[in-house]
N, C-alpha and C positions, 0 to 999 in steps of 0.2 A: 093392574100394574103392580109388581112387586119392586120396592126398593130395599133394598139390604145397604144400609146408610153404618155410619161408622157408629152410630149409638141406641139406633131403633132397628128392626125390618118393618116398614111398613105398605100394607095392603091397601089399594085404594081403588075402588070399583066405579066404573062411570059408565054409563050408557053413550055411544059414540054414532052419534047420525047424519049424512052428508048435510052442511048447510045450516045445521043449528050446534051450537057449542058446546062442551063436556055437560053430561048430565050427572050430580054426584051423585053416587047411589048409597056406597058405603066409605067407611074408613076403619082400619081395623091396624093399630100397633103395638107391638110388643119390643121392650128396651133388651139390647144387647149389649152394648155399650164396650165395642170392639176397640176403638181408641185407647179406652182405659187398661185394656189387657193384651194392649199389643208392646211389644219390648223393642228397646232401642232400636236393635238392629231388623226390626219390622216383620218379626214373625207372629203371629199369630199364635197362641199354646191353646194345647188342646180342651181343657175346659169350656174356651171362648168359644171354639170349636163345633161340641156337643150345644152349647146355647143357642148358637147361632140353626145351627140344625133343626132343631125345637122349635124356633120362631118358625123357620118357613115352612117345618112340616104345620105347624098351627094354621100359618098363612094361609095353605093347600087347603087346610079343612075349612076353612071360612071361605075361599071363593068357590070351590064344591058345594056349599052349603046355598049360596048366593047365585049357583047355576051358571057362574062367568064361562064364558064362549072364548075366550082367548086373553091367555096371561105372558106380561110384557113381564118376564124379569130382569132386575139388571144388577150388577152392586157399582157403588162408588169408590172414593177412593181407598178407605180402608182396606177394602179385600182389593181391591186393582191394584196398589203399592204393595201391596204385603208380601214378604218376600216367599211365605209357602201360600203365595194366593191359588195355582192349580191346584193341588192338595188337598186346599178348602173348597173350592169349587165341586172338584169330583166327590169330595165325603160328601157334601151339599146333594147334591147328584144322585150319587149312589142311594142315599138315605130316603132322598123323593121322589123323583124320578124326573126333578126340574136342574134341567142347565142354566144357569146366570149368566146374562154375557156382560158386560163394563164397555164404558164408553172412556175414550180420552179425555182429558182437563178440557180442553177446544169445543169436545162435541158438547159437553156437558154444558161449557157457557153458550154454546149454540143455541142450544135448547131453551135454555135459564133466559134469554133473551127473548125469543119467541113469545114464552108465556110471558114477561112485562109489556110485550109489544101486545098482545092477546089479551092484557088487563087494561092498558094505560088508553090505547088505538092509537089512531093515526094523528090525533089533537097534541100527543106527546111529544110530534117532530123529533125531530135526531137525539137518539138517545145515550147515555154513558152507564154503562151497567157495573156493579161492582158487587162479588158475593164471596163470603168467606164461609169455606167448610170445614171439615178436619182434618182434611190433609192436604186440599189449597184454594189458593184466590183465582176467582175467574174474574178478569176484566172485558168488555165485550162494547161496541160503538158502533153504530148504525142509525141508517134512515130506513131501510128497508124491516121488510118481516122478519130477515134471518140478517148478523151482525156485519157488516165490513169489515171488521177484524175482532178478531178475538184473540185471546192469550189464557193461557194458565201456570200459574207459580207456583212452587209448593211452602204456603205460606201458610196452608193452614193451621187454626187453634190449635189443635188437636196435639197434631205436626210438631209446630214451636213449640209447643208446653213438653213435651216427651224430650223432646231434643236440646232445647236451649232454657231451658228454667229448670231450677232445683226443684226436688219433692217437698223442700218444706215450706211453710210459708208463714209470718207474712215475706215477702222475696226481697232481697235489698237490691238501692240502686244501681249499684253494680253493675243487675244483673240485667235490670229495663232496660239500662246503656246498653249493653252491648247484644240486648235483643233490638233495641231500634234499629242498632247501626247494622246490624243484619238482613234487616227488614229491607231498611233505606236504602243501602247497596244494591240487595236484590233488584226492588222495585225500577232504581234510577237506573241500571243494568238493563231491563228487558221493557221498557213503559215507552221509549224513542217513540217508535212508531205513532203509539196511540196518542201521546199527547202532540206529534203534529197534526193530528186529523183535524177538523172544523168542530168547532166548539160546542156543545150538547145543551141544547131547551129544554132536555129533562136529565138530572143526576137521580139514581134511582138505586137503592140497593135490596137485594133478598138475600135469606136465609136465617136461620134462627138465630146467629152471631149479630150481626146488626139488630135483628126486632128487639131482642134482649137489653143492645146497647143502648135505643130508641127511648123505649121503658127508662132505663133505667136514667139516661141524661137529654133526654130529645125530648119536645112539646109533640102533646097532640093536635090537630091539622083537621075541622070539618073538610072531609072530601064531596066534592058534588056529586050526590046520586051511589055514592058509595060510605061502606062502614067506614068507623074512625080511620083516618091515615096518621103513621106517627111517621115524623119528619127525625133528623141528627142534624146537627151543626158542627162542621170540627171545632167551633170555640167551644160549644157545650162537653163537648168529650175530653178535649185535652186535661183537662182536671182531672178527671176519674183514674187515668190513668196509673197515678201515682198514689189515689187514693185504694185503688183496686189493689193495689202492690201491697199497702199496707196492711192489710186486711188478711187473717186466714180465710181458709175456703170454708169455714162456720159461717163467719163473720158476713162473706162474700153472700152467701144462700140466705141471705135475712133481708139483701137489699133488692128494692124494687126489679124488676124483672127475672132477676138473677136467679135460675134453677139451683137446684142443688147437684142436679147432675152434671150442671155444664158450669161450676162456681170457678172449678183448676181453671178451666181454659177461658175464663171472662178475662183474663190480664192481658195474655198472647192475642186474643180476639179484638182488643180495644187497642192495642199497639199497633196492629195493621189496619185497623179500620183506620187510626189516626194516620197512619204512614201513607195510606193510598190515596187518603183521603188530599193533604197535602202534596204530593206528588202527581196527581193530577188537578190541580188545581180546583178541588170543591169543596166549596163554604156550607154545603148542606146536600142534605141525601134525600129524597123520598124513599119510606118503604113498603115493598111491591110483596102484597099475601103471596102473589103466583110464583112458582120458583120450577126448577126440575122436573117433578113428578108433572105438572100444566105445562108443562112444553114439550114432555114427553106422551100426553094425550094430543094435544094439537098437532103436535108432527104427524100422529098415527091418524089424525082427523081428514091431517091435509094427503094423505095419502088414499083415505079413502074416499074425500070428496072426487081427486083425481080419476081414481078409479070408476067412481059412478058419472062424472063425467064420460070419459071411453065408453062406457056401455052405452049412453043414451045417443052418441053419435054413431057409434061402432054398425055395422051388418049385425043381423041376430047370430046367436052363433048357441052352441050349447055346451062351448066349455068353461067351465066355472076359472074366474077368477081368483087370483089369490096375490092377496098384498101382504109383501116382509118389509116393513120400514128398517128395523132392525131385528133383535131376535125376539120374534112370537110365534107365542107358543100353544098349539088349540088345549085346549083346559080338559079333560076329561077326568070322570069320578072315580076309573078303575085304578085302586094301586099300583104304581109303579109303568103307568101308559103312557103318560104324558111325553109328548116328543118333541122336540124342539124342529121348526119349520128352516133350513137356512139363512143364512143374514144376507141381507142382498147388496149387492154391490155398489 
C-alpha cells in the first residue's frame, strides 16, 4: 500500500491472508511535505512536484525489492484538493508507471473507522471517531464494522494554518479568535446529525494531530494486553492552546511530542481538536495507533476473505478470480509495466 499523505509517501507492506489479520512486513517513508509547499490558492509548484515524484519512484524500488504482488496506491487530501491535482497525478504517472487514485473525506473516515473497530473489537460498543489531517476532520459513529454516519470537513491543520493564521509567530489572540469562531461555526453547521445519534462507549481519536496533542497534554493509560495507550481530556488541552499561540514554531519543536515538522500546524491542530472535542460533547479521547493505511488493508482483507469464501462454496471452475476493492494495482519489476486493474463499482 502506497500513501502519498500531505507530508510523507509512505510504503507499507503487509502479507494479507483470508482469516488471520495484516501481517507487517515492512515500512518504508520518505517526507515530502506537500502542505508546506502548497500556496493559498491550493496548487502545488513544481519543485513539490519533482519531490514528490522521487518519493514514489523510491517507493516503486523498495516494493520491487520486497517482491510485493500487488500495490494499493492512493493520495489523500493534499493531492485530492489541490487544484492542479491531475497534473500531479499524470507527471506521477508518466514518471512511474503508477496511477494514484484518492478516496473522498467519507470514504477515508470509512476506512479510519474500520481499523479502530479492527484494533479496539467488539468490547468497544458504539463508537465516536474523530481524526484530524491536513486538509480535514473526519468524524465517523457507529456500532457496526463500517460507520452509521460519517462526515468530513475541511478543518484540517494543515488547511487552517495556510488559510487562516499568519506566517509569523508567536500568533496573537486575535487571530485564535477568529480561527475558533471559524472552526465553531463550521463544526455547529454540519455535526446536527451526529450529535443526535446515541451516545458512544468509546470516544476515540487517530492520526498524528491528536498523538502529538496526547504527548504533549494527555496522561498515559496502561492498556490491557496492549502497548501504552495515551488518552486527551479537553480540560487537559484547553490551556495549551494559548500556550501553543505564544510560542514560535522553535520554541513549539522543543515541547514534548511536538515535531519540528508539524510545530506551524500544532496551534490549528489543537483548536479543532478543542472545538470538536466540545461540540460533540467529549470530556476525553482514547488514541487508536490504527488509522487509514489499517483500514485500508482490512477492507482489502475483507474482500479477499469474501472472495475465498465464493471459492470454497462455488462449483470448480478454472477462471481465476480477481478482487478491485478499490484501485490495485499487480506490482511488476519491468519499468514503466505496471497497470492499474479498474476500480470497481
Amino acid at each position: 500500500m502506497l500513501d502519498i499523505g500531505s507530508r510523507t509517501v509512505h510504503l507499507k507492506i503487509a502479507d494479507l491472508f483470508p482469516g488471520s489479520p495484516p501481517e507487517p512486513v515492512a515500512s518504508w517513508k520518505q517526507p515530502v511535505r506537500l502542505a508546506d509547499a502548497t500556496d493559498r490558492q491550493g496548487v502545488i509548484p513544481r519543485e513539490a512536484i519533482r519531490s514528490l515524484v522521487g518519493a514514489v519512484t523510491a517507493s516503486a524500488a523498495a516494493a520491487s525489492a520486497h517482491h510485493v504482488d500487488h500495490l494499493i496506491p492512493f493520495a489523500t487530501s493534499a493531492v485530492r484538493d489541490a487544484t492542479n491535482r491531475d497534473a500531479v497525478l499524470d507527471e506521477i504517472e508518466a514518471a512511474t508507471g503508477i496511477r494514484a487514485g484518492f478516496m473522498s473525506g467519507v470514504e477515508e473516515a470509512r476506512l479510519t473507522f474500520r481499523a479502530v473497530r479492527g484494533w479496539l473489537g467488539w468490547s468497544a460498543g458504539r463508537i465516536l471517531l474523530l481524526d484530524i489531517g491536513g486538509g480535514s476532520l473526519e468524524i465517523a459513529c457507529g456500532s457496526g464494522t463500517d460507520p452509521a454516519l460519517a462526515i468530513s470537513l475541511p478543518l484540517g491543520a494543515d488547511r487552517l494554518t495556510r488559510h487562516h493564521l499568519p506566517d509569523a509567530t508567536p500568533v496573537k489572540k486575535r487571530d485564535v479568535k477568529a480561527l475558533r469562531r471559524h472552526v465553531r461555526a463550521t463544526l455547529g453547521q454540519s455535526t446536527a446529525e451526529l450529535r443526535a445519534q446515541p451516545a458512544p462507549l468509546s470516544c476515540v481519536a487517530t492520526s498524528r494531530t491528536f498523538a502529538q496533542l496526547a504527548r504533549l497534554a494527555g496522561t498515559p493509560q496502561p492498556g490491557s494486553g496492549r502497548p501504552t495507550v495515551h488518552s486527551l481530556s479537553r480540560k487537559e488541552l484547553v490551556p495549551w492552546v494559548s500556550r501553543l499561540a505564544g510560542k514560535t514554531d522553535r520554541q513549539r519543536a522543543k515541547l514534548r511530542g511536538i515535531s519540528a515538522s508539524r510545530a506551524r500546524q500544532s496551534l490549528a491542530g489543537a483548536i479543532v481538536a478543542e472545538a470538536a472535542m466540545e461540540v460533540m460533547a467529549v470530556k476525553r479521547l482514547t488514541i487508536c495507533p490504527w488509522a487509514l493505511r489499517e483500514g485500508v488493508l482490512l477492507d482489502r482483507l475483507s474482500h479477499l476473505e469474501s472472495k475465498h469464501s465464493e471459492l470454497m462454496t462455488a462449483p470448480f471452475t478454472t477462471t481465476p478470480f480477481v478482487t478491485t476493492p478499490f484501485m490495485t494495482t499487480p506490482f511488476v519489476t519491468t519499468p514503466r509495466a505496471i497497470h492499474a486493474l479498474p476500480q470497481e463499482a
